[in-house]
Structures are given as structure tokens and as C-alpha cells.
Backbone as CSV, one residue per row, in Angstrom:
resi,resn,N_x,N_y,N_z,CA_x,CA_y,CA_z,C_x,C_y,C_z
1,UNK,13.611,103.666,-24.672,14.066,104.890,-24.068,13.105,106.047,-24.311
2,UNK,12.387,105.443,-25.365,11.359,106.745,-25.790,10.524,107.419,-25.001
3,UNK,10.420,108.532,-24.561,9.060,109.625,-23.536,7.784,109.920,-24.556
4,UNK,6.981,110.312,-24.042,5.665,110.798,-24.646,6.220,111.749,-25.161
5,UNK,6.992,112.510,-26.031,7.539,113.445,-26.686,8.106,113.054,-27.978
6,UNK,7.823,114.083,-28.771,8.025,114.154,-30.156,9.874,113.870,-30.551
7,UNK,9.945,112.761,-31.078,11.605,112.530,-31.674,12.207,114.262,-32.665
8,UNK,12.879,114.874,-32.102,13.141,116.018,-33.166,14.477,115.862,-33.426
9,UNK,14.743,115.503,-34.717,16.130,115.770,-35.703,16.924,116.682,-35.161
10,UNK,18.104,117.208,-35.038,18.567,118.437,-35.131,19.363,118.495,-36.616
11,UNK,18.675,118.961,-37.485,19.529,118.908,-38.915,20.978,120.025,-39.208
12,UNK,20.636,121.113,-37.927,22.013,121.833,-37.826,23.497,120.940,-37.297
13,UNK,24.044,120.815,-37.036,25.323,120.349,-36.811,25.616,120.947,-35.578
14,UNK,26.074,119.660,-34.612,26.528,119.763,-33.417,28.048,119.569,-32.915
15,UNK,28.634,120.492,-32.427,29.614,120.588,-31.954,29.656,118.890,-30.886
16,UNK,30.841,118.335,-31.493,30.863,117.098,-30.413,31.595,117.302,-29.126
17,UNK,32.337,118.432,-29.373,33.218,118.988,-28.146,31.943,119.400,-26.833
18,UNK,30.936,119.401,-27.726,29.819,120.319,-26.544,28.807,119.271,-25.968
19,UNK,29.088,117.833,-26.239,28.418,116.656,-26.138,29.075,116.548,-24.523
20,UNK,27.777,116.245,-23.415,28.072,115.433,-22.098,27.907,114.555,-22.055
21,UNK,28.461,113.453,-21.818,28.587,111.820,-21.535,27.635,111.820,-20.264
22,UNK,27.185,110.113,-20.572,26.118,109.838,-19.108,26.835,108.668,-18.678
23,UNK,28.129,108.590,-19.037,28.763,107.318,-18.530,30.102,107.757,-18.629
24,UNK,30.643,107.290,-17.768,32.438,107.313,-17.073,33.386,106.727,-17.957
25,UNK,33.004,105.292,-18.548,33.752,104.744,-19.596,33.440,104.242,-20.669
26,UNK,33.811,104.092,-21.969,34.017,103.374,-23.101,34.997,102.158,-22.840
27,UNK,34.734,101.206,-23.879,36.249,100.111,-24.350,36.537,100.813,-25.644
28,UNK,37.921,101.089,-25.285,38.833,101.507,-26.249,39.079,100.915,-27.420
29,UNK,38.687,99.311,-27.340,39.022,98.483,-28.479,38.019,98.688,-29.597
30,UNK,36.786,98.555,-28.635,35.372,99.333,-29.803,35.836,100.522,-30.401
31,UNK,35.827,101.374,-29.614,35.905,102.741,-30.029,36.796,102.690,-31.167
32,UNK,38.270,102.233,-31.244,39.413,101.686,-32.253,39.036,101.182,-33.538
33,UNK,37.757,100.411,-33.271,37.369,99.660,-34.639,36.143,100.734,-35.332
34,UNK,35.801,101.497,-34.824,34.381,102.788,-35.027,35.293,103.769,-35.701
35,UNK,36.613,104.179,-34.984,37.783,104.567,-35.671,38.151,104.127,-37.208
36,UNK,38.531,102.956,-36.958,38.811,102.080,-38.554,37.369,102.597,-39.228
37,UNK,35.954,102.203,-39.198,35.189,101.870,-39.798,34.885,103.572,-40.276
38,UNK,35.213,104.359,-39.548,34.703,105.949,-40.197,35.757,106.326,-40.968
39,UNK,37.356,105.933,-40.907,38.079,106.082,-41.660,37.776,105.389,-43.158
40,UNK,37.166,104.234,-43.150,37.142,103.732,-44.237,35.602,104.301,-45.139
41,UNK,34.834,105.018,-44.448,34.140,106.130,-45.376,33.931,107.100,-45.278
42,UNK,35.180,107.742,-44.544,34.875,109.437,-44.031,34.680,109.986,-45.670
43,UNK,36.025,109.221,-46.663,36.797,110.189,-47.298,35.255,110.217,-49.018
44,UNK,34.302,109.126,-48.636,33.646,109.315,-49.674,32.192,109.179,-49.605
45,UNK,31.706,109.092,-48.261,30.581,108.718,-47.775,30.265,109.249,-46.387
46,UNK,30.471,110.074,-46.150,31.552,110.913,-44.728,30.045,111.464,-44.230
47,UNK,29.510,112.296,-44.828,28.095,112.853,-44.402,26.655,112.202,-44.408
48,UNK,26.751,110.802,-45.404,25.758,109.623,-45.225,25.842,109.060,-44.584
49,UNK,27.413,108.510,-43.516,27.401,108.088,-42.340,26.994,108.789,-41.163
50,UNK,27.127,109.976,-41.071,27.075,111.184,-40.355,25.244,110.814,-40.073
51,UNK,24.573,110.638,-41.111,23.206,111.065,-40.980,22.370,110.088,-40.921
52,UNK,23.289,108.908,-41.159,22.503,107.394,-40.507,22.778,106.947,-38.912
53,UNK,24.050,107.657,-38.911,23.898,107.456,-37.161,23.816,108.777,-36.238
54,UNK,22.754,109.587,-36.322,22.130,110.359,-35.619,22.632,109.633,-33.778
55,UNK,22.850,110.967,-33.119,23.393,110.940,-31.754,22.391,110.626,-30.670
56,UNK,21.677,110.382,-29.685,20.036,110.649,-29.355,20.782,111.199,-27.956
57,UNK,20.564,112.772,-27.484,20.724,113.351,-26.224,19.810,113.895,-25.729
58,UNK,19.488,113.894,-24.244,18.283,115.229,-23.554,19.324,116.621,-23.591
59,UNK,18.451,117.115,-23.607,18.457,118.557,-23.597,18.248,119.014,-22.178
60,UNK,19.502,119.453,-21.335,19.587,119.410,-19.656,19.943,121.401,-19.374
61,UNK,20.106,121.645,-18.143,19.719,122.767,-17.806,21.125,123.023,-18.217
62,UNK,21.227,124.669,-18.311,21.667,125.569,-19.595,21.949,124.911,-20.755
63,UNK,20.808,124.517,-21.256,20.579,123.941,-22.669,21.849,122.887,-22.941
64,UNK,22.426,122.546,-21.979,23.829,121.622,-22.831,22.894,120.198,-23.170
65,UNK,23.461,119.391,-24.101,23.627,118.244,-24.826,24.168,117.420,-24.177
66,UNK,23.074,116.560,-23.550,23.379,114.950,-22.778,23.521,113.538,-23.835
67,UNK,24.318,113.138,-23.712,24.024,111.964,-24.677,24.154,110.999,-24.110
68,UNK,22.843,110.239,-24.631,22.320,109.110,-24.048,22.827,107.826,-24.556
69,UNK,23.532,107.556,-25.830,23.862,106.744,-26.640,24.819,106.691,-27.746
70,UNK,25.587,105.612,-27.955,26.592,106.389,-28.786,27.711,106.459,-28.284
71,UNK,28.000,106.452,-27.231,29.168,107.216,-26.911,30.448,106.682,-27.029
72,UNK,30.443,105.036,-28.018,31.700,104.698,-28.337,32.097,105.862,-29.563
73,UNK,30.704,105.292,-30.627,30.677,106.428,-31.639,31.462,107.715,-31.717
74,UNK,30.830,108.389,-30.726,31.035,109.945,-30.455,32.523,110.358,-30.222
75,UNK,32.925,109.190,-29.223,34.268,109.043,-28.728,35.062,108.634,-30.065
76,UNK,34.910,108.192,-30.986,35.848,107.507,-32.121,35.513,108.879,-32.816
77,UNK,34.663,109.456,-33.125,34.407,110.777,-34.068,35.558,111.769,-33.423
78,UNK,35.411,112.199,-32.413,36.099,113.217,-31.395,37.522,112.443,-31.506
79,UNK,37.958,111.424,-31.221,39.344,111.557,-31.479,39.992,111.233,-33.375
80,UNK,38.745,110.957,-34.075,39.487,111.166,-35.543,39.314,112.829,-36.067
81,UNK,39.150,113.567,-35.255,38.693,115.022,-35.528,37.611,115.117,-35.811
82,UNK,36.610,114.549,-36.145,35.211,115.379,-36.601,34.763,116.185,-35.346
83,UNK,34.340,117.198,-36.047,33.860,118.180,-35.022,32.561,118.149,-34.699
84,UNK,31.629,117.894,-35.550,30.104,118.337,-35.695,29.370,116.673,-35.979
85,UNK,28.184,116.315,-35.510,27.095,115.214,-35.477,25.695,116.181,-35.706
86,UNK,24.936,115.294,-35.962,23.629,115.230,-35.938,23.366,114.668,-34.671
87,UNK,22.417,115.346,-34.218,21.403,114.716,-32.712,20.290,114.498,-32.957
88,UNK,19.681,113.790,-32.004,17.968,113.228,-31.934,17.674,113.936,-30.850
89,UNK,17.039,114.836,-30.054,16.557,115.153,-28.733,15.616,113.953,-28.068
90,UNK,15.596,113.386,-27.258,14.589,112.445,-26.981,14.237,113.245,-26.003
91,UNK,14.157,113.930,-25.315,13.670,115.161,-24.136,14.440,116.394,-24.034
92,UNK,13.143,117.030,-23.527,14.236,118.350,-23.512,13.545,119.304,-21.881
93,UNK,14.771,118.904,-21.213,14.263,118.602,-19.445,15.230,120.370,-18.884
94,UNK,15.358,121.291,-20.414,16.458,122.422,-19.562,15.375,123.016,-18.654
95,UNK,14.334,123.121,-17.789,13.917,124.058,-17.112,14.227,123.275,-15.679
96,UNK,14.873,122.072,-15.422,15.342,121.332,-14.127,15.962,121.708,-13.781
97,UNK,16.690,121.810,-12.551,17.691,122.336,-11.602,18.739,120.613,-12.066
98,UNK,19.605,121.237,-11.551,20.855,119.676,-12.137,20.651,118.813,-11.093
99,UNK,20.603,118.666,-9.957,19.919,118.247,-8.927,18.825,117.101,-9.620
100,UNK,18.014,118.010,-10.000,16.538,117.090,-10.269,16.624,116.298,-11.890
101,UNK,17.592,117.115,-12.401,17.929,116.532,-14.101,18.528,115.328,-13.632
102,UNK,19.665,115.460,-13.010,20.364,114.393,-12.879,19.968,112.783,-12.434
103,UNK,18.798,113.631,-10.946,17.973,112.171,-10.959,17.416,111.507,-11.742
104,UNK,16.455,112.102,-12.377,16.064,111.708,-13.651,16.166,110.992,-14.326
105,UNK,17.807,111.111,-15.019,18.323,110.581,-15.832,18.679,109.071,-15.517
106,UNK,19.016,109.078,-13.771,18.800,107.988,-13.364,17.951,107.103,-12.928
107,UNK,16.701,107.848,-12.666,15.603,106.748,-12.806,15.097,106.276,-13.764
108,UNK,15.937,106.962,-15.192,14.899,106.734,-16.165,16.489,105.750,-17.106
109,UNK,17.276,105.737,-16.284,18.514,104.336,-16.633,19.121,105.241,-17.573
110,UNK,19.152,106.337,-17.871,20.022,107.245,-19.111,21.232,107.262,-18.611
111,UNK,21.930,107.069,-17.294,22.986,107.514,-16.157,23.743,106.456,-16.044
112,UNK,24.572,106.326,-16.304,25.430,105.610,-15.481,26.795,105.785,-15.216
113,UNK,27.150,106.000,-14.193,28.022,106.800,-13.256,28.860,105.390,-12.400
114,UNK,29.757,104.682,-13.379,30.698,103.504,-13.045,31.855,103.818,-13.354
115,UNK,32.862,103.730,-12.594,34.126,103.699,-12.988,34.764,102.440,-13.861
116,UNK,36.246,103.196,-14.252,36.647,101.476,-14.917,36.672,100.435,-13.835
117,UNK,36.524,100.878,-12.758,36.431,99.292,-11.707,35.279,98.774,-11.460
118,UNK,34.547,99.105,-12.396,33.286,99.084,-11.829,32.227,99.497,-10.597
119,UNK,32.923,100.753,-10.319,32.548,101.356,-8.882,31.691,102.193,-9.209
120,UNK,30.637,102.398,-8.513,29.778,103.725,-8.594,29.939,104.848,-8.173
121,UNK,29.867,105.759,-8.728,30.587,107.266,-8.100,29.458,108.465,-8.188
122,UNK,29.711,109.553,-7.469,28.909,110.599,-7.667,28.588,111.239,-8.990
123,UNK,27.196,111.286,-9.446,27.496,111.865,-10.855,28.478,113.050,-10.888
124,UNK,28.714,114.011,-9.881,29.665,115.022,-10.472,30.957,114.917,-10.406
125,UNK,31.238,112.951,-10.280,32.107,113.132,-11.123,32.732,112.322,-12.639
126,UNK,31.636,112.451,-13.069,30.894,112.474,-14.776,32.243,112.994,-15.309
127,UNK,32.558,112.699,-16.420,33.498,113.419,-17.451,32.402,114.476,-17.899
128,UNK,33.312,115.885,-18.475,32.345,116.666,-18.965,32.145,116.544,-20.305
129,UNK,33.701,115.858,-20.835,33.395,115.830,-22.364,33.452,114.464,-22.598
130,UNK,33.601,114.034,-24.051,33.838,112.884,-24.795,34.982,112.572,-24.248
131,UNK,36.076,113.125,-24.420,37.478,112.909,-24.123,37.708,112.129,-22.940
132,UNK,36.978,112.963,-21.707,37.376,112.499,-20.707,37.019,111.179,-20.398
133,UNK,36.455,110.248,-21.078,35.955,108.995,-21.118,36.998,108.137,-20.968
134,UNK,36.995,107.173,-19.407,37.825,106.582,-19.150,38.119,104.711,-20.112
135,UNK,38.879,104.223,-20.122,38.955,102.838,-20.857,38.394,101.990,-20.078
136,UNK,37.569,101.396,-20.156,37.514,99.834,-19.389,37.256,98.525,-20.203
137,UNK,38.537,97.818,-20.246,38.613,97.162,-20.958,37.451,95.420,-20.923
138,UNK,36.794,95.820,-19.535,36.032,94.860,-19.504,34.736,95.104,-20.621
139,UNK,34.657,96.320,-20.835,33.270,96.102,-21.669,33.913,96.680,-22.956
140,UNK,34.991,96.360,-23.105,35.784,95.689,-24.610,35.348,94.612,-25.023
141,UNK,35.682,93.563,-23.832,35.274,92.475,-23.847,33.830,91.926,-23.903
142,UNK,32.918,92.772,-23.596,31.477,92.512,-23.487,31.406,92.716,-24.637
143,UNK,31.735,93.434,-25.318,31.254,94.434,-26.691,31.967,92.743,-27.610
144,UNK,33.273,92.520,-27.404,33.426,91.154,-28.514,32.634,90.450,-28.392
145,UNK,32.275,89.471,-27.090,31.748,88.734,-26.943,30.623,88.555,-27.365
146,UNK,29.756,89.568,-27.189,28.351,89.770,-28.426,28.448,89.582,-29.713
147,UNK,29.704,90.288,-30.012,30.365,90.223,-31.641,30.196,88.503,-31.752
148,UNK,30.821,88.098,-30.859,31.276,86.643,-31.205,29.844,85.928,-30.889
149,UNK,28.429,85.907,-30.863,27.747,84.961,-30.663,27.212,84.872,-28.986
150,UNK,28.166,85.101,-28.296,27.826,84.993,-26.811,26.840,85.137,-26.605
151,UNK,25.829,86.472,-26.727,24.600,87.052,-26.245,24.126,88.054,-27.044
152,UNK,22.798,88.144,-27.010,22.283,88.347,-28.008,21.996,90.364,-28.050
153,UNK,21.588,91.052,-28.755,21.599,92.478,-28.514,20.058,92.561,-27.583
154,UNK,20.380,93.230,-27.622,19.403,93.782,-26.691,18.451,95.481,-26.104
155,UNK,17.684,96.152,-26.465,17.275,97.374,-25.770,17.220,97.555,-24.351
156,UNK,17.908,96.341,-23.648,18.091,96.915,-22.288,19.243,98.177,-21.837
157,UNK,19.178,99.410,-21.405,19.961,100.020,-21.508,20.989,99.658,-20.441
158,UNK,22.462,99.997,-21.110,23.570,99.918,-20.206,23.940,97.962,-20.159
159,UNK,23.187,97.494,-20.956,23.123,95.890,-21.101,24.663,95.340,-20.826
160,UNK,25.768,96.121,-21.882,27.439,95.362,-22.097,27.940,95.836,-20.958
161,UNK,27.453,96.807,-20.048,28.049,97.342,-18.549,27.730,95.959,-17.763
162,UNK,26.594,95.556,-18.140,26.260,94.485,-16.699,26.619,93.219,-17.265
163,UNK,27.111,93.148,-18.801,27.772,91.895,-19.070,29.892,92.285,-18.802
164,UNK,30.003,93.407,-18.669,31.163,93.620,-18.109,31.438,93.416,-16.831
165,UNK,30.531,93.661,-15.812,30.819,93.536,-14.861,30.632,92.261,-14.477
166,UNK,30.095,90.891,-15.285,29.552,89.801,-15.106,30.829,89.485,-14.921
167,UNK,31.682,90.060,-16.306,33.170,89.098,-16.748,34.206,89.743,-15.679
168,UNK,34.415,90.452,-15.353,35.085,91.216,-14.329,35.320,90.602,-12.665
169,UNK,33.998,89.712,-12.389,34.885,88.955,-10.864,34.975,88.054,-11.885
170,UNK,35.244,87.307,-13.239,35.205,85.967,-13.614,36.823,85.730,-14.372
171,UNK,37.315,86.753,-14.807,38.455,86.961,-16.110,39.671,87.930,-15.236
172,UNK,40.285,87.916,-15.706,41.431,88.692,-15.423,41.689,89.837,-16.229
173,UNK,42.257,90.688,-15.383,42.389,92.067,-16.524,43.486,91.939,-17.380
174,UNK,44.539,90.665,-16.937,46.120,90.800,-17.050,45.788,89.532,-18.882
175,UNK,44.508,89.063,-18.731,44.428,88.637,-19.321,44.103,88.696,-20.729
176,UNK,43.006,89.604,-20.521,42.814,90.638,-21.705,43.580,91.590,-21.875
177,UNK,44.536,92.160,-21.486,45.661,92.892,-21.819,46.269,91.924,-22.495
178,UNK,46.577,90.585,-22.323,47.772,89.910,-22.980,47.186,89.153,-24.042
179,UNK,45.758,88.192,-23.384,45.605,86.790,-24.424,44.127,87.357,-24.935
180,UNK,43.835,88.679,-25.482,42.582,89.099,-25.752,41.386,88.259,-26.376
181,UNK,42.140,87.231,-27.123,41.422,86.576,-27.845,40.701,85.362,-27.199
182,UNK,42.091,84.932,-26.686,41.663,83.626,-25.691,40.286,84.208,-24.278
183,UNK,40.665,85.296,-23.915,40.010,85.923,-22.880,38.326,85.807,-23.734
184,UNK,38.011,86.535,-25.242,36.701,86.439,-25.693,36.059,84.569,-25.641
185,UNK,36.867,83.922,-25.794,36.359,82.547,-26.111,35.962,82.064,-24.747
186,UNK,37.032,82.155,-23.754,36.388,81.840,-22.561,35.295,82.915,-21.818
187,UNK,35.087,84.325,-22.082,34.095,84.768,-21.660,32.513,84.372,-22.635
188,UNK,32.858,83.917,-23.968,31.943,83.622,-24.417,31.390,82.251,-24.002
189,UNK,32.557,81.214,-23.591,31.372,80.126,-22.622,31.207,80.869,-21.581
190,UNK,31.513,81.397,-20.670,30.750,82.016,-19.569,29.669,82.389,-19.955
191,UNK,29.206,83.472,-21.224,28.137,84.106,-21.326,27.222,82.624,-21.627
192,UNK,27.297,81.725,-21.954,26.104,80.798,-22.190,25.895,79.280,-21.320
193,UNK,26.810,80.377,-19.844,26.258,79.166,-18.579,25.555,79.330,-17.772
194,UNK,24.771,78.644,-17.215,23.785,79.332,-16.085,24.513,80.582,-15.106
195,UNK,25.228,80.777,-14.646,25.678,81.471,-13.952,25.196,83.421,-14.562
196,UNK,25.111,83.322,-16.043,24.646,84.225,-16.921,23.199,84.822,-16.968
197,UNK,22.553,83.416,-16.837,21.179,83.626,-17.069,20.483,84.394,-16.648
198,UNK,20.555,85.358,-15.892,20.029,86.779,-15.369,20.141,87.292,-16.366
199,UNK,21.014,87.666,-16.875,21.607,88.702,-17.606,20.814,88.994,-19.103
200,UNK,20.507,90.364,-19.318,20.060,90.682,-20.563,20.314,90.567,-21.706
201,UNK,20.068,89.236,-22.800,20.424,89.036,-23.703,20.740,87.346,-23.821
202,UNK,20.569,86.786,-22.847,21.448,85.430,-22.102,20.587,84.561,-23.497
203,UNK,21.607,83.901,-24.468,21.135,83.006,-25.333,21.808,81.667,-25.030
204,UNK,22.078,81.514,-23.820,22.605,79.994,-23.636,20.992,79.124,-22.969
205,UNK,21.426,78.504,-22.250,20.325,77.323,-21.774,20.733,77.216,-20.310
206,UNK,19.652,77.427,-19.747,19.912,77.703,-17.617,20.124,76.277,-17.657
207,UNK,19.834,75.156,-18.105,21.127,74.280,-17.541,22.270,73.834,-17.805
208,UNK,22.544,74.635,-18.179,24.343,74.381,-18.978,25.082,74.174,-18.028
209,UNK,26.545,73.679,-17.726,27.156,73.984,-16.763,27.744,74.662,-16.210
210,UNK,27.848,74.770,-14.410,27.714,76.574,-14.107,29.115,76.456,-13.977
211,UNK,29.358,77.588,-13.598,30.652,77.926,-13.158,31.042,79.187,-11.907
212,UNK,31.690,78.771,-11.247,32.076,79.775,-10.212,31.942,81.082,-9.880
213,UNK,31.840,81.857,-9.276,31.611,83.089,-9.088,32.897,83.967,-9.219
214,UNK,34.172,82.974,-9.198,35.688,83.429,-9.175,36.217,83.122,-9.819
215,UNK,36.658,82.959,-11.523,37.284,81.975,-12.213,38.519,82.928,-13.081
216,UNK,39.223,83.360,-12.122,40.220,84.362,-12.811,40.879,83.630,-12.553
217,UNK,42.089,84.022,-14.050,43.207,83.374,-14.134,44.564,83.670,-12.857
């Protein structure tokens, strides 16, 4: 993601209320467990967590705070109350018109502007804050499935979006609402059948056996 520009700390403290999202949704289930995991060292380790996971946002016209990453994070901070993060600037693009910022952001893959249906929408209509970050429980499921072995991490940006949307014509929503678990095991053979093998991170073997383009319950 890095530009020919200098990485700068912000060691002051950032309002997370003042953080803009570059994406429409989180999985709630992540976010839930980022929840658990800051609860279990807010109360004694609260500001060493704070400063190992630095936020990384551009800096967009009237100086607001884009964030590029994170944003289960940010989203689990903002609803356990923390107010304030540390940021990374990876650019700082405020002399653009929003117009030209905005492209930007999308040619340069910082953007992504999907609904929970996986639909593409106009960036303006972006959540403005953390809050407004919609659930989609498919890249709940992307996010386990990695957990579980499926596929491997990756620096492709927006990577668990395009393994969400993989599982999304393949799984049922009614399913992961009900049999969450069962839903990770069978998306995790999906993730390691040919049908996958595009996909960023794909640690199965292109000749495995494929499977359908439709395999909802």
C-alpha cells in the first residue's frame, strides 16, 4: 500500500469518532472477538495495545482522516468506548478536490464501496463514521475461514471481500445465521477447490475437486 512518501506516526491521539471508513461493511463476528480481545487488556495493557496497532489513514480534503485499514479494529474500539488511536498517515492527498481524492483512492484499491450484498454503490454513499459500518456476515465467514486454515493471509488489499463474495453465490446466509460452524467447514473445503484458485491466498491444489458455481443450501 506504501507511496513514495515518508510513513509519519501521529503520536498525538486521534479522535476515532473523526475516523472515515473506505468500506461499507465489517463482520460483526470479527469485530465481537477484537471486542473480547481489547477487553481482556484494556484494563492493564490498554495503551501498549493502543501503540502496537497503529491505524494507517490518508489524509483527504479538509484534512479529515481516511482509514485505510483496520476497520474491524476501529469498529470494536468505537463501540467498547475508546475514544482516541494512534494513526500512520500513508499520504496526505488534502489539497484534492473529493472528486479527484476519491478516485484515487480507488485506483490505488484503498476504496471499497460494497454493500452487505455485495453490491457496488456510489462512494457517497460511504458511511461517514465507524458506526455506520454495515454487518456482512459473509466476510465473517471469510475472516473464520482463514482463521481455520482455508487460505492463507495475504497483502492483497480487500482480499476477505473477494473471499466473501466467493462464499456468497456458494453458502447460504440462513446458514450462517444458524449452523455458523458447519457453514466455516464447508466454506473451508470450498476455499481449497479449484473453483477458488483465482483467489488471493488460494492454498489448496487447482486440481482438487471443483464444485459448482451454486451450492447453497
Amino acid at each position: 500500500m506504501a507511496m513514495n512518501q515518508r510513513i509519519e506516526p501521529e503520536l498525538h491521539p486521534v479522535k476515532v469518532a473523526d475516523l472515515r471508513p473506505t468500506q461499507m461493511t465489517v463482520g460483526m463476528r470479527e469485530v465481537s472477538a477484537k471486542q473480547t480481545e481489547w477487553r481482556l487488556t484494556a484494563t492493564t495493557k490498554g495503551p501498549e495495545y493502543l501503540g502496537k496497532h497503529m491505524i494507517p489513514v490518508v489524509l483527504g480534503p479538509k484534512d479529515r482522516l481516511w482509514l485505510i485499514d483496520h476497520h474491524h479494529l476501529a469498529r470494536a474500539l468505537h463501540d467498547e468506548g475508546v475514544e482516541h488511536v494512534l494513526v500512520t498517515v500513508i499520504a496526505r492527498l488534502q489539497h484534492l478536490d473529493k472528486d479527484c481524492f476519491m478516485t484515487f483512492l480507488d485506483c490505488r484499491n484503498w476504496l471499497h464501496p460494497y454493500d452487505e450484498k455485495g453490491q457496488r454503490r456510489l462512494w457517497q454513499d460511504m458511511p461517514k463514521r465507524i458506526g455506520g459500518l454495515a454487518d456482512d456476515p459473509y466476510r465473517s465467514l471469510a475472516g473464520a475461514v482463514r482463521q481455520n486454515g482455508g487460505y492463507a493471509k495475504t497483502p492483497t488489499p480487500y482480499s476477505e471481500f473477494l473471499w466473501a463474495d466467493f462464499f456468497r453465490r456458494r453458502i447460504s446466509a440462513k446458514q450462517i445465521e444458524r449452523k455458523f460452524g458447519q457453514a466455516v467447514e464447508k466454506a473451508t473445503e470450498l476455499a481449497r477447490s479449484h473453483a477458488a484458485a483465482y483467489l488471493p491466498g488460494f492454498s489448496g491444489r487447482e486440481g482438487d475437486h471443483q464444485h459448482g458455481e451454486d451450492d447453497r443450501d
